[in-house]
C-alpha positions in Angstrom: 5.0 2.5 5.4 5.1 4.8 2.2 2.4 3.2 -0.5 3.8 4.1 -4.1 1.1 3.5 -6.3 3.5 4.4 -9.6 5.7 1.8 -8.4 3.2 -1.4 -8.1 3.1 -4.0 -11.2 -0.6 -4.4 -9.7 -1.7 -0.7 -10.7 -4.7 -1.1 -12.4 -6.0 -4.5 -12.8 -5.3 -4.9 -9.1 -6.7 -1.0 -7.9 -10.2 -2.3 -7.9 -9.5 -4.6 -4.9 -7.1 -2.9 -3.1 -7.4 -1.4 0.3 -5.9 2.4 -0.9 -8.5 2.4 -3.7 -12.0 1.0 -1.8 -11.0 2.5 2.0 -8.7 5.1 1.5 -9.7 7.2 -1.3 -7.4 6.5 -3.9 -8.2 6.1 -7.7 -6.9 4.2 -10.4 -6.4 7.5 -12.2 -4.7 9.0 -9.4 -0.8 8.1 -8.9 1.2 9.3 -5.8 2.4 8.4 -2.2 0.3 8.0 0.6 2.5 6.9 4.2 0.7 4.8 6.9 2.8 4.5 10.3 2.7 0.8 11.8 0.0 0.9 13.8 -2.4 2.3 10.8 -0.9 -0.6 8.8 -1.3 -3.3 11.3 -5.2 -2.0 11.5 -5.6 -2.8 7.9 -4.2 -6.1 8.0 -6.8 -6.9 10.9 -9.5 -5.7 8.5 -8.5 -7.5 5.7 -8.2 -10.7 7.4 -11.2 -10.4 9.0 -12.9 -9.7 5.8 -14.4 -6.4 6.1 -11.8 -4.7 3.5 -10.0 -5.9 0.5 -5.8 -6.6 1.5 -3.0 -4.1 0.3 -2.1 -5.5 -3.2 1.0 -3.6 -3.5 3.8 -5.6 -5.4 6.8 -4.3 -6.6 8.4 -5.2 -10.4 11.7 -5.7 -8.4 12.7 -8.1 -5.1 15.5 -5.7 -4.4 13.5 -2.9 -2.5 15.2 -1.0 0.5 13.1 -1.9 3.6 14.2 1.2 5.2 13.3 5.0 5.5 15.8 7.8 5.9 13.7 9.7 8.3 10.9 7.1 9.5 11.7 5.1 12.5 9.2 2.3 13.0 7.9 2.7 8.9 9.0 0.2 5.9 8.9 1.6 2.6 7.1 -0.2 -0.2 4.9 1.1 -3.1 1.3 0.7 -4.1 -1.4 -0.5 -6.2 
């Protein structure tokens, strides 16, 4: 999974509950990419849902977004906020 923080509608408002921004280091300040491979991403989930860390609140601005990577087997590409 490739996060894209410049590419989330959430950036922002949304950083300050967001799994990238309280577990994984990112800032609101900070744009970039950070990739998680399946399993890293599935952890998360189980973290969120069990309540110990905020969810992902990546949304893109558009519906249209290609699920797929070039080079990544096994990863979906979305960005980040």
């Amino acid at each position: 999974m490739l996060i894209d923080c410049d590419a989330c509608v959430m950036r922002g408002p949304g950083c300050q509950d967001c799994v990238v921004t309280v577990v994984l280091g990112f800032s609101a300040e900070r744009a970039g990419t950070l990739r998680i491979d399946d399993d890293e991403k599935a952890a998360l989930d189980a973290l969120a849902e069990s309540g110990l860390v905020p969810p992902l609140r990546l949304v893109h601005a558009v519906s249209s977004i290609d699920p797929e990577t070039p080079d990544g087997e096994g990863e979906t590409v979305v960005g980040l906020g």
